[in-house]
C-alpha positions as CSV (number, residue, x, y, z in Angstrom):
1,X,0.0,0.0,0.0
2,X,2.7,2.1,0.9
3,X,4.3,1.4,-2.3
4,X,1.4,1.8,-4.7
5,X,0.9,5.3,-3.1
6,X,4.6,6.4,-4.1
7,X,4.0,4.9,-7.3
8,X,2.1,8.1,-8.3
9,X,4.5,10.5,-6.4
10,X,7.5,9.0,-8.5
11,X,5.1,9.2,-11.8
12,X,4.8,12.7,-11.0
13,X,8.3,13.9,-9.8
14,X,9.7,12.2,-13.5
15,X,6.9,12.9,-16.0
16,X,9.2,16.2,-16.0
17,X,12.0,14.5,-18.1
18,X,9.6,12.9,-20.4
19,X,7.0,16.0,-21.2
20,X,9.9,18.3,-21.4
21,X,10.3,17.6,-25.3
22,X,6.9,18.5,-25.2
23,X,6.7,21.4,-23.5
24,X,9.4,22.8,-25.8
25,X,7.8,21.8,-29.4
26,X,4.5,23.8,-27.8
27,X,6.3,26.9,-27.4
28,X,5.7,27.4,-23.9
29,X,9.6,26.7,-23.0
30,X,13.1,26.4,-24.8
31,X,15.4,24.1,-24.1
32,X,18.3,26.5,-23.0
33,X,18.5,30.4,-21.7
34,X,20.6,33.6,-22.7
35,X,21.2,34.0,-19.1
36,X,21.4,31.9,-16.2
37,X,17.7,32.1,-14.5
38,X,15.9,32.0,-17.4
39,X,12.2,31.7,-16.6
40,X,11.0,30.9,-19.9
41,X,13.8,27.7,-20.7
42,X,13.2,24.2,-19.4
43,X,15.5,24.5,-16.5
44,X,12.9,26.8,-15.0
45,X,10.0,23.6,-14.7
46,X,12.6,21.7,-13.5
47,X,13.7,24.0,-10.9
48,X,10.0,24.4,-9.7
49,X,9.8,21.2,-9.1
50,X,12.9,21.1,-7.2
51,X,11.8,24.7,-5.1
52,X,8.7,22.9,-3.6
53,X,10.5,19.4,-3.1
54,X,12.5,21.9,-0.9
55,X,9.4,23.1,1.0
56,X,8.0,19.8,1.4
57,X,10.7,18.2,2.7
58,X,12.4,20.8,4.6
59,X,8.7,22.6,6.2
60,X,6.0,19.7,5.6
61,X,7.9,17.0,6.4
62,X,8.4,17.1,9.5
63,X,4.4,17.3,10.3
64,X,4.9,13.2,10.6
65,X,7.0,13.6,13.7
66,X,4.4,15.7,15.0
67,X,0.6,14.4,13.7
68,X,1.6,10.8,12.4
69,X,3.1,9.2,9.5
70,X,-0.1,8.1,8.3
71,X,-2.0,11.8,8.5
72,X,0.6,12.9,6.2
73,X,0.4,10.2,4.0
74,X,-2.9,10.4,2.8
75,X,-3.1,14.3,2.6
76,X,0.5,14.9,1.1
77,X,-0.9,12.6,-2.0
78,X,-4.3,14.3,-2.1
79,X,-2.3,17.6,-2.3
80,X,-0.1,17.0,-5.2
81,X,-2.5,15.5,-7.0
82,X,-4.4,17.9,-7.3
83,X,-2.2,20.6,-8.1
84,X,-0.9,18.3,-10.8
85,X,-4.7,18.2,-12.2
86,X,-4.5,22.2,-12.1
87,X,-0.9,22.3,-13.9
88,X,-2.5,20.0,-16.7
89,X,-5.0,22.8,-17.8
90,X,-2.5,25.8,-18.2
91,X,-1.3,27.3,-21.0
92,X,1.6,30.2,-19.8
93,X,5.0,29.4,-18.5
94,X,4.6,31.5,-15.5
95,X,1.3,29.2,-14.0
96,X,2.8,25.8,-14.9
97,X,5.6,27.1,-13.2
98,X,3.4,27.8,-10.3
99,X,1.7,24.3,-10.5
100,X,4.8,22.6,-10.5
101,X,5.9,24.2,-7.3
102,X,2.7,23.1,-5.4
103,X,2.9,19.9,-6.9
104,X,6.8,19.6,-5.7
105,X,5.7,20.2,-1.7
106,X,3.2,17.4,-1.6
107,X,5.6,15.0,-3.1
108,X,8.2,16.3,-1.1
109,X,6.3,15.8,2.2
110,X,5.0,12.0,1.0
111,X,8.9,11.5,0.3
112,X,9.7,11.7,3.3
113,X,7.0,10.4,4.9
114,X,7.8,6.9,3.1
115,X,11.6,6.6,4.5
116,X,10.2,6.9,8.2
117,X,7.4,4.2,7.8
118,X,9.4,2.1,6.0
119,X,12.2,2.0,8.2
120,X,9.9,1.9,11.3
121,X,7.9,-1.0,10.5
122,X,10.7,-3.7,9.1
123,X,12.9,-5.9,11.1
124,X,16.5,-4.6,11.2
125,X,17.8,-7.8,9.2
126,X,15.9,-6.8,6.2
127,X,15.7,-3.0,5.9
128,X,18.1,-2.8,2.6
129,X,15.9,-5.6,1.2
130,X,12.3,-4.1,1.9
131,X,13.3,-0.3,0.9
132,X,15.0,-2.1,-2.2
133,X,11.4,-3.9,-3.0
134,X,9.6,-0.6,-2.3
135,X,11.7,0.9,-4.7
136,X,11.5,-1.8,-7.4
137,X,7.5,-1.4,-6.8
138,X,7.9,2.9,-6.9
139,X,9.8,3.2,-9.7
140,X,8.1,0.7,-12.4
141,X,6.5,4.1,-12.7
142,X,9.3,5.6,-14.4
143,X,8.9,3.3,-17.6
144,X,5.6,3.5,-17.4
145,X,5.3,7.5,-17.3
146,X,8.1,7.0,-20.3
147,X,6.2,4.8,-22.4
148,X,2.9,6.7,-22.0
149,X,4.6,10.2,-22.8
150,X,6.3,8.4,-26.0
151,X,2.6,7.7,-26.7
152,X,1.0,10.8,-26.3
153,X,3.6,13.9,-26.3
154,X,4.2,13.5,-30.4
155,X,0.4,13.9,-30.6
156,X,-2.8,16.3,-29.5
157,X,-5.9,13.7,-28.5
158,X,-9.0,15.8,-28.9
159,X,-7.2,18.8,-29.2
160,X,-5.2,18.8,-25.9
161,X,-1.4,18.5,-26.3
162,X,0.0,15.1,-25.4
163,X,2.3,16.4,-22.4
164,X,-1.7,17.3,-20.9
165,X,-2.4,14.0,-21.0
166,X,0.5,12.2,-19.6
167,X,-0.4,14.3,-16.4
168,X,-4.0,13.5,-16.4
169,X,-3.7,9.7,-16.6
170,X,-1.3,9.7,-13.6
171,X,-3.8,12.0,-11.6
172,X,-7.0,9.4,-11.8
173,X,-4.9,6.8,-10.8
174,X,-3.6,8.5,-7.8
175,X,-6.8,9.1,-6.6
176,X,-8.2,5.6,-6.7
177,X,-5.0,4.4,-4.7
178,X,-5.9,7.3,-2.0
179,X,-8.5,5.0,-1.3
180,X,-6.4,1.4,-0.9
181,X,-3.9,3.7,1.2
182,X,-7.0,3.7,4.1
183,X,-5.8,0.6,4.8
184,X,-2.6,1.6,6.4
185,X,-1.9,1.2,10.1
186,X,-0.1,4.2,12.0
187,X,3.6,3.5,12.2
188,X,4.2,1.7,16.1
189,X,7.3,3.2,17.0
190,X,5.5,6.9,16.3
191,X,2.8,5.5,18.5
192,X,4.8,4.5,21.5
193,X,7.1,7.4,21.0
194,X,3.5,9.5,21.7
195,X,2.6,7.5,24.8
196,X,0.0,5.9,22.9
197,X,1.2,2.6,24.0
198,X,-2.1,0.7,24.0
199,X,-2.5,1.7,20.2
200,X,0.9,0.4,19.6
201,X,0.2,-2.3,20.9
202,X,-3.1,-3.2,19.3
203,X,-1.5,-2.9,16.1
204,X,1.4,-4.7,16.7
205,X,-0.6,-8.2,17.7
206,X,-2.9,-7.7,14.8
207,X,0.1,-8.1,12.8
208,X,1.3,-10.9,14.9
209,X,-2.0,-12.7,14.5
210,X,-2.0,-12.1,10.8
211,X,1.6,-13.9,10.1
212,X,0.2,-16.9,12.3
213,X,-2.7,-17.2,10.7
214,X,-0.9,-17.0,7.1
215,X,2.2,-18.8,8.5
216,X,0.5,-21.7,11.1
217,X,3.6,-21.2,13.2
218,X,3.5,-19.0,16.7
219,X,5.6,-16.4,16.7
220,X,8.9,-16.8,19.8
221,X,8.8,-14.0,22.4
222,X,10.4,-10.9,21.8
223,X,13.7,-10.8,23.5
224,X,13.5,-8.0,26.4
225,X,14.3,-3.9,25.4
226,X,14.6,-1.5,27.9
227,X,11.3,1.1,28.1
228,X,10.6,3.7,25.3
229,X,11.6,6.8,25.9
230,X,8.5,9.2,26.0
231,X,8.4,12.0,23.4
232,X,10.8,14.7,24.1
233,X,10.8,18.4,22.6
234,X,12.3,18.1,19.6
235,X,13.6,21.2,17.3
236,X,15.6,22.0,14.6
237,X,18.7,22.8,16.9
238,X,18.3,19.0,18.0
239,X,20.1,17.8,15.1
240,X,23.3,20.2,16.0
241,X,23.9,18.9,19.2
242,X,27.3,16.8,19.4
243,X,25.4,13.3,19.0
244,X,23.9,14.1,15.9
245,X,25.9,17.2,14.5
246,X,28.7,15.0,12.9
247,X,25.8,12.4,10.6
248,X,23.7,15.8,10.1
249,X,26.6,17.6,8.6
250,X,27.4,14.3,6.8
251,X,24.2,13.9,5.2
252,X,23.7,17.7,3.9
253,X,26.8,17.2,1.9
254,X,26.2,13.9,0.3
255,X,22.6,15.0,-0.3
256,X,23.7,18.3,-1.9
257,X,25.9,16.5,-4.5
258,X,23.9,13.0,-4.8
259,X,21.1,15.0,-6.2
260,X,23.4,16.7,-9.1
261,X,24.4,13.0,-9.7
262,X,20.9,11.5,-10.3
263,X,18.4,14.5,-11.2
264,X,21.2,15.3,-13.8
265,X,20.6,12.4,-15.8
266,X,17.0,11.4,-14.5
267,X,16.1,14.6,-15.5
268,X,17.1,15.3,-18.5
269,X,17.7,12.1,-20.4
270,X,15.3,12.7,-23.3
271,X,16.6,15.9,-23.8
272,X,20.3,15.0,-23.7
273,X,20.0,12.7,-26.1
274,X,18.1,14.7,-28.3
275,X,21.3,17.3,-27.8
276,X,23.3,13.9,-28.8
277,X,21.6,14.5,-32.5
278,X,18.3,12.1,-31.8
279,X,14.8,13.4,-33.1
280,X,12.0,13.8,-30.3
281,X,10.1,10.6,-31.1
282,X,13.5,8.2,-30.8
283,X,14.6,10.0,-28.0
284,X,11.3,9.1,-25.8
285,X,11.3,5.5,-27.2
286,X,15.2,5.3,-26.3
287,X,14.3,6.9,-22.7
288,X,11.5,4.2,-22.6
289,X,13.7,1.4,-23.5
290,X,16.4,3.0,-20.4
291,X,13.6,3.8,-18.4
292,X,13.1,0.0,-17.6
293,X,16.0,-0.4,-16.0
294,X,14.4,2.1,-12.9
295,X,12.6,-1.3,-11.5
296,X,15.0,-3.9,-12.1
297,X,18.2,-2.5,-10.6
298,X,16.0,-2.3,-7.2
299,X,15.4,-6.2,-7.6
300,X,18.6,-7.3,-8.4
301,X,19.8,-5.5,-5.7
302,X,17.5,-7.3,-3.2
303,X,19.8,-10.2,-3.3
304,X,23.1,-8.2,-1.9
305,X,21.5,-5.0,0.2
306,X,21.9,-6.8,4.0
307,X,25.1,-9.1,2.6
308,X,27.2,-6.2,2.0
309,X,27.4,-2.9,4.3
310,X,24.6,0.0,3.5
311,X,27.6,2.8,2.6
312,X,29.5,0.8,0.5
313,X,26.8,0.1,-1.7
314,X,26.6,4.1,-2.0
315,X,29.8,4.1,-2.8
316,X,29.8,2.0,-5.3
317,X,27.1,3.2,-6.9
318,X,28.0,6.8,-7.2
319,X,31.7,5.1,-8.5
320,X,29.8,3.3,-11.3
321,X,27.4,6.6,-12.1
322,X,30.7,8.7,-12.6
323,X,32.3,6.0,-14.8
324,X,29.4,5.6,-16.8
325,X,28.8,8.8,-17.2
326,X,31.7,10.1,-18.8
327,X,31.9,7.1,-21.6
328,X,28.4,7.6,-22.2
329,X,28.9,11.2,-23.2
330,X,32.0,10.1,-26.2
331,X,29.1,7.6,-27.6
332,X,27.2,8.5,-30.8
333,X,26.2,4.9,-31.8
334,X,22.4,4.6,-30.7
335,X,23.0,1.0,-29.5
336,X,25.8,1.6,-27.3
337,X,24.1,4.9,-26.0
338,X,21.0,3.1,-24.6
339,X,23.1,0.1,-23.3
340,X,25.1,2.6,-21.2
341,X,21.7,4.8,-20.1
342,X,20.3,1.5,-19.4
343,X,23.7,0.7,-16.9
344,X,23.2,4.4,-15.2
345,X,19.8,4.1,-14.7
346,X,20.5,0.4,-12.7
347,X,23.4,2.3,-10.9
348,X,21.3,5.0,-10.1
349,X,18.9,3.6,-8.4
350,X,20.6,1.4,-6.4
351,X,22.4,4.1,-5.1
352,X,18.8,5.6,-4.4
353,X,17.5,2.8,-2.3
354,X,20.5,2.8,-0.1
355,X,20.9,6.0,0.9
356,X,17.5,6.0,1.2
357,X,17.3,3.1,3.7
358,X,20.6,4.2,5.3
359,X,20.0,8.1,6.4
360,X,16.7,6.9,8.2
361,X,18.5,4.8,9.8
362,X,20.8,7.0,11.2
363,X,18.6,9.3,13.8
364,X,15.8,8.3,16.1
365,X,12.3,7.7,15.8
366,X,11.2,11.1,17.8
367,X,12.8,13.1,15.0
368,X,13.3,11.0,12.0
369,X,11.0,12.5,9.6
370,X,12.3,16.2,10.6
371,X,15.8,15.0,10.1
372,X,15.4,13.2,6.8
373,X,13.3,16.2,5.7
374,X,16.2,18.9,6.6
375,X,19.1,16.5,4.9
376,X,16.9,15.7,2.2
377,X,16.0,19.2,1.6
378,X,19.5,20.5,0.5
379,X,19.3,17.8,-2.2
380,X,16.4,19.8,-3.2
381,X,18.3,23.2,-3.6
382,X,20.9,21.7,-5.5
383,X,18.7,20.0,-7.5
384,X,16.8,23.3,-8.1
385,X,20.0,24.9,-9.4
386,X,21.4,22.3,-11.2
387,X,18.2,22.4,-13.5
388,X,20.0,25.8,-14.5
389,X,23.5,24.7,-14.5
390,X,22.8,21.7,-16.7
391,X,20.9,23.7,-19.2
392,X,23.4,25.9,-19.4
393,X,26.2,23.1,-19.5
394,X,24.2,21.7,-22.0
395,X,24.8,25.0,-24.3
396,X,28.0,25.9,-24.1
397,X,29.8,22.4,-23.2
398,X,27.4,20.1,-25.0
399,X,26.4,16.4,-23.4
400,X,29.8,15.8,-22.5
401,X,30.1,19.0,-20.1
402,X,26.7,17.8,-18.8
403,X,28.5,14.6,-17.7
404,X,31.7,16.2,-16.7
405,X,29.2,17.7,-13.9
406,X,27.8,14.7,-12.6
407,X,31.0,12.9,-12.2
408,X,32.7,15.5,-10.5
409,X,29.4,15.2,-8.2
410,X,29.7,11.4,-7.3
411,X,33.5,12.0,-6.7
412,X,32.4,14.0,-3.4
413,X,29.5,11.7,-2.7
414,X,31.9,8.9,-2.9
415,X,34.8,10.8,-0.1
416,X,31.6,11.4,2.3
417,X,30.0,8.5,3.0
418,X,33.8,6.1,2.4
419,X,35.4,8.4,4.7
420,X,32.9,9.5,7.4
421,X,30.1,7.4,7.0
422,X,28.9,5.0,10.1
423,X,27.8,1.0,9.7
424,X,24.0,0.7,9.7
425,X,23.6,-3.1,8.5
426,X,21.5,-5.6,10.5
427,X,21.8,-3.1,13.8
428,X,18.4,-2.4,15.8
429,X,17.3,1.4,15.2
430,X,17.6,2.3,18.6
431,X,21.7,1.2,18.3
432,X,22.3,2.9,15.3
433,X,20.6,6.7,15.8
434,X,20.6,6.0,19.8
């Protein structure tokens, strides 16, 4: 459920790369800028995007700490829903701009949202494994958003440009999963953090009596853990104190470059290649045919994410994205093009799941969702800004200036989390952010 809600989020945070071409052959963007915050280029909708990811995470985010993971789940995907509904209908660069902001800080929010559950409710053993399934589930959107804009953004269905309609589509679906999302139980851990021990409870044996029903084999007794602590204050100064300060400081620099990384190419993909000499139409199909790779890397990675350490499967991601990368930019043969996007986009997103899996893990239930939102949110500034960089790369350096960027990114990605970064695998929350 969890899963099939973020589904829609991921649909809507990519359609971006994939209606770009779009966007462009309507008139109501250009691909590049004379100067550096151009609002009328494509850079500008990308940066939207990225300004109200920043909000979300950074402001709305941390409303799961305060009113429940579950609250914020089922509004956050009501919110950008609708706003992606409203950006679907305009027709001027300066209100699709708008749209996409909104849209950006429910996503944002639900992003957020997500890593705390997740890593709340799953046994320590198999926390790589079950964000690396959520992933695999999350991002099947990606091809899916791909294929459906190669259908529709060449043409106009009853009059409405194709991009409109790659929006639409994702919206109706969102809203019948709203529904299946009602399902969800409140995360324990938030509950018993609350004092709201008898709720905690409650839900905890209905799961119990669920796996013995399913399995026919009682459940052992839980071995013996010390009280929960009872909610404490918890502000933005929190995650400065000397416990924390060091992972905090840690994770705003990774985030800040990871984001260059993967948005980089995530992004822009249809439009690099078409800067790469490939016509619009080949250039979605070829990002289709890449695109597939989104849900698979997750699942292949599901059979090494608790065998080997959670930071050294960042590591080598990011190592393999900056490789990649760079020979992927000297290529001009189709085949070989779409073979390498194919091996970015599987290196990519394991490198997603992990970190993903690995900076909830590292601070404690009472301020989880605030502390993922703040690190997470300097991803979203760069992000933001590297929406202009890269279009302006893009003109003066060509592809291969674009990729220049992202290497250089992963290199400091790579130094953080090698050099600094704490061991998270197979460890009980409470020992890893205690």
């Amino acid at each position: 459920m969890v899963a099939l809600g973020a589904w829609f989020e991921i649909y809507d945070v990519f359609f971006t790369a994939y209606i770009g071409p779009g966007l462009v052959r309507s008139g109501i963007f250009t691909t590049s800028t004379a100067n550096f915050f151009g609002f009328a280029g494509l850079g500008a909708f990308v940066a939207a995007m990225f300004a109200g990811l920043f909000v979300g995470t950074l402001v709305f985010g941390q409303l799961a700490d305060r009113f429940g993971r579950r609250v914020v789940f089922m509004g956050a995907l009501l919110w950008y829903t609708a706003a992606a509904a409203l950006l679907a209908c305009q027709h001027s660069a300066e209100w699709i701009i708008f749209f996409r902001f909104l849209t950006g800080i429910g996503a944002g929010a639900e992003i957020v949202t997500i890593d705390s559950y997740t890593t709340e409710l799953v046994p320590a053993n198999s926390r790589g494994r079950s964000f690396a399934f959520l992933q695999a589930i999350q991002f099947s959107a990606v091809p899916t958003v791909a294929l459906v804009a190669w259908w529709f953004v060449p043409t106009a269905p009853l009059g409405f440009d194709g991009w409109r309609w790659v929006i639409w589509i994702g919206c109706l679906g969102a809203v019948a999963v709203w529904f299946i999302r009602l399902g969800l139980p409140e995360s324990p851990r938030w509950l018993a953090q609350r004092g709201r021990i008898a709720e905690a409870d409650a839900i905890v044996s209905r799961l119990e009596h669920e796996i013995v029903a399913r399995t026919g084999t009682s459940l052992s007794e839980p071995k013996p853990h010390p009280p929960v602590a009872q909610e404490q204050k918890v502000n933005f100064a929190v995650l400065w104190q000397s416990r924390y300060r060091g992972r905090t400081i840690m994770m705003l620099v990774f985030n800040f470059f990871q984001s260059i990384g993967y948005y980089g190419f995530a992004s822009w993909i249809p439009t690099l290649l078409i800067a790469k000499g490939i016509n619009v139409t080949h250039s979605l199909l070829y990002s289709f045919v890449i695109a597939i790779a989104n849900p698979i890397g997750p699942l292949l990675s599901m059979s090494f994410a608790e065998r080997i350490e959670r930071k050294w499967i960042v590591v080598g991601s990011a190592s393999a994205m900056a490789v990649i990368g760079i020979i992927f930019s000297k290529q001009e043969d189709a085949a070989l093009i779409v073979a390498l996007g194919v091996a970015m986009a599987l290196a990519s997103n394991c490198l997603t799941f992990s970190y993903r899996a690995y900076q909830a893990e590292l601070f404690p239930t009472r301020m989880r969702s605030r502390a993922i939102g703040v690190v997470y949110s300097i991803s979203r500034i760069s992000a933001m800004f590297s929406g202009f960089l890269i279009a302006f790369c893009l003109r003066d350096y060509g592809a291969t200036g674009v990729f220049a960027l992202i290497a250089g990114a992963m290199a400091i990605v790579v130094v953080t989390i090698g050099v600094f970064g704490p061991r998270t695998n197979g460890l009980k929350l409470e020992a890893v952010s205690g």
